[in-house]
Steps between C-alpha positions, in 0.01 A plus 500: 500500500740733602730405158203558319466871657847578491468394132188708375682803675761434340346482113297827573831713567535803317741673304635847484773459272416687149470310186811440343558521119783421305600871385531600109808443325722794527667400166430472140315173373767441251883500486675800348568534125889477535468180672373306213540110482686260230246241309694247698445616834107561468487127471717424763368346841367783773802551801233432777473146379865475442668321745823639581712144408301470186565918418908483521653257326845442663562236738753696639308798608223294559694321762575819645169653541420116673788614779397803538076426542641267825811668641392924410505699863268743353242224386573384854363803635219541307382095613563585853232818454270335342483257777514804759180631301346135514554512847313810570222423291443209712533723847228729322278240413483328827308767642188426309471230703503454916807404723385195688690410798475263809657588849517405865548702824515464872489794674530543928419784685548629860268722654610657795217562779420868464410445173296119549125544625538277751834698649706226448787433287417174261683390197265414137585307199370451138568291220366487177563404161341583151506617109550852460424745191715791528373856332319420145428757303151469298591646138219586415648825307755306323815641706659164551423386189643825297770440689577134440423581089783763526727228646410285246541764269818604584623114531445453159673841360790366704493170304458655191779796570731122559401408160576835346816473684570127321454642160676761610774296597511244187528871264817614749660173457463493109589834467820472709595192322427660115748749665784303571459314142557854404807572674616135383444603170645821532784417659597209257476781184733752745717222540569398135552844427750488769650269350508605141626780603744360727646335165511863323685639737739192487525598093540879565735442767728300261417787202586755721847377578586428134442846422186411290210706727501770696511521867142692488336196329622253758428745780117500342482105456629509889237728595227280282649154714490686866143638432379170413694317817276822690194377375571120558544574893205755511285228350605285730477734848115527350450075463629446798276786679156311306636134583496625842175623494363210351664258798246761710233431312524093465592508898784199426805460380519486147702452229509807285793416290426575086498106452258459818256768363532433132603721226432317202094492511304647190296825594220395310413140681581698836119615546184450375236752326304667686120595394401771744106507527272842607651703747147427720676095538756707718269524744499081527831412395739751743520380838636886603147599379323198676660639767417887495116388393525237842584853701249690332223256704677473782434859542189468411452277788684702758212780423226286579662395770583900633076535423445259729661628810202777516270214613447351782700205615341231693725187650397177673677345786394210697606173696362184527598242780501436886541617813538399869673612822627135555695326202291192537193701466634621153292232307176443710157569388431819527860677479422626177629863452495718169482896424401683191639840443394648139627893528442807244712824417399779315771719412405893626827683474833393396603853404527439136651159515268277316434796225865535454540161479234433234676814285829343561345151332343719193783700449706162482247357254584812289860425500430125403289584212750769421792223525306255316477737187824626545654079525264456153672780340828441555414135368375639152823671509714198580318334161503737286892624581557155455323427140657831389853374572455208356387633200736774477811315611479189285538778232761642653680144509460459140644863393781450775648150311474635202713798589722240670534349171624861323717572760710170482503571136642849571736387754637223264513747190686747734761291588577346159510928389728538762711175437512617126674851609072647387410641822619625858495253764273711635197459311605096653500616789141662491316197308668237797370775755150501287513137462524428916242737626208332195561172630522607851121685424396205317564255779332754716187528247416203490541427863213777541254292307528230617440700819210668369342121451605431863295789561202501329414126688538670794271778410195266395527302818730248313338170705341670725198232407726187637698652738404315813281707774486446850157294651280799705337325789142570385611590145678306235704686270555371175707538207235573224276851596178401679248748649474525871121479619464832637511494952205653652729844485419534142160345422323752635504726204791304264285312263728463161844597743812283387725418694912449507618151252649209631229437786242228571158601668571574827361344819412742788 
């Protein structure tokens, strides 16, 4: 009986939350002009769906990002707050329902005889023992249960900030390592220029003592052999600062030798296409955005919750059990002791506490929408800087080897001029100097697209769809978008309300 009242007061409680909405785009509802797409890649598989092993190709890097997901002290972080969020949500919900306790006490007592009716000292003693309720709070206004939907709330922006923060991770990892390929690359072209020009200055050396060049064109082929041995070590001051950083990142020992990371792989079977959809599937496919939209009801919550603290509060506390002034008297007929103690509060003055309150909980609803908008934005951004550079630098890639191509020419042409008595050595000297910094930029060039790829799957949530979530007690989260059944916070006036992706109905 008393389940079944506890129950039906239960169903009827209100809410004072207001309804939420999912607010408008703040973006355009297609992707920039200069951000075009490639036949090829508007067939090619979404990134949400794309699993992360299935998106890069290299074992080796794949390996990498594998030690990294387990040993990361960042990632470590973010699992040990989700739990702490977990954790609170579970403190929050308890108090829906009552604490339940059972207890035991003897107490004896001396009365002296001024203060006994009879004038004479005597000594008393009780015992009892029973089930206690401590203060329960009937929420009938929805307080508690704003307040355990915030939790909730909040619980799963901090699992989907951890998720952000593993595609975040996987990018930081492939970037760093499409670095140090770079600097490999780099370094081997400084180094057989080194070398080559190690040789001429061998030749010039010899010339020069025979009488048959000047001292000012072995001085310049010097000068051409120490600025390349400058480069070699300033390339390799720069590796060793990203192999560093990537030992950070993986959060083991590594080996991140040129053989250990590989230098040999083709750009093109590095990555797969990418088909970005609508920017509106940003909204389902970033977990940062899952996460703003997740703090965006949380403060909805935490209003309705602020409303309700104008009402009146009424608690229950009671006992159940027995009682006796002799221990063996504790179970006899008739020992039977219990109290009831329901109590209500109205607040009357709490000089401006509750009001302040309530426009400290709408003020931070306007900085969640505002944050949610601002977290969309800077998505549509994050796309379309990354379909414009890989537009824009595969071009770039293309013009840069064929000017390669012209400039070995040149420097080959120059030389035979020069060996031929045609030509100064230093129009040599200039095409070598040309030829050094175009392969240099080249290297570099193409590094930065296949960095702009790296990019652009991080942008569209690259696996955000089957990157595992953590289990909400209450509410499963899962790795296709679901709607969440709106809470009793939102169905008041929410009818057609969405709700963030990546969530089962939840259970209240």
């Amino acid at each position: 009986m008393i389940a079944a009242l506890v129950t039906t007061l239960l169903g009827g409680c209100l809410s004072m939350a207001p309804p939420y909405e999912r607010p408008a785009l703040p973006v355009a509802g297609v992707w920039p002009a200069d951000a075009s797409m490639s036949p090829a890649a508007t067939a090619a598989q979404p990134a949400s769906g794309l699993d992360w092993r299935e998106y890069f190709a290299e074992p080796r890097l794949r390996g990498l990002i594998e030690t990294a997901l387990v040993n990361n002290r960042d990632l470590r972080v973010a699992l040990a707050r989700v739990e702490q969020a977990r954790a609170v949500y579970g403190i929050q919900r308890a108090d829906l329902l009552p604490s339940l306790g059972a207890g035991a006490n003897q107490t004896r007592q001396r009365l002296p005889g001024d203060l006994s009716l009879t004038g004479s000292p005597y000594i008393s003693s009780q015992y009892q023992v029973g089930l206690g309720m401590s203060t329960w709070e009937l929420d009938f206004w929805g307080r508690i249960r704003n307040l355990k939907d915030a939790a909730l709330d909040d619980y799963l922006a901090s699992d989907a900030s951890r998720r952000a923060l593993t595609l975040s991770l996987i990018s930081q990892i492939a970037q760093t390592w499409l670095s140090l390929r770079e600097f490999d690359e780099r370094i081997a072209l400084a180094q057989q220029t080194v070398d080559s020009r190690a040789e001429s200055l061998r030749i010039f050396t010899r010339r020069e003592q025979v009488g048959s060049t000047s001292k000012l064109d072995l001085t310049e082929v010097t000068t051409l052999w120490q600025q390349a041995r400058a480069l070699v070590a300033q390339l390799q001051q720069q590796r060793a600062a990203q192999a560093h950083a990537l030992q950070v990142l993986v959060g083991a020992p590594i080996d991140t030798s040129p053989v250990a990371l590989g230098t040999t792989v083709d750009d093109d079977r590095l990555m797969r296409d990418l088909a970005p959809a609508l920017p509106s599937s940003l909204l389902e496919d970033r977990p940062d955005i899952i996460a703003a939209e997740y703090q965006l009801r949380a403060a909805h919550a935490n209003i309705g919750a602020a409303r309700a603290a104008f009402f009146p509060q009424i608690t229950l506390t009671g006992s159940v059990g027995t009682a006796s002034s002799a221990l063996d008297g504790l179970f006899k007929a008739g020992s039977a002791a219990w109290t009831f103690a329901p109590s209500l509060s109205v607040p009357i003055f709490q000089g401006g506490r509750l009001a302040n309150n309530l426009d400290l909980a709408e003020a931070q609803r306007v900085e969640s929408v505002a944050n949610y908008e601002k977290t969309i934005q800077g998505a549509f951004r994050d796309v379309a800087d990354a379909l414009s550079a890989r537009r824009w630098l595969a071009d770039q890639v293309t013009i840069l080897q064929a000017t390669q191509d012209a400039q070995a020419e040149r420097a080959r042409l120059a030389k035979l001029r020069y060996d031929h008595g045609a030509a100064a050595f230093l129009e040599v000297l200039d095409a070598q100097r040309d030829l050094l910094a175009i392969e240099q930029q080249t290297v570099q060039t193409r590094r930065a697209l296949l960095s702009a790829r790296v990019s652009l799957y991080t942008a569209l949530g690259g696996g955000s769809r089957r990157l595992p979530a953590a289990d909400a007690p209450g509410r499963a989260i899962g790795h296709t978008p679901r709607v969440v059944a709106p809470s009793p916070a939102s169905a008041a006036g929410a009818s057609g309300a969405t709700s963030p992706a990546n969530a089962a109905p939840s259970v209240h």
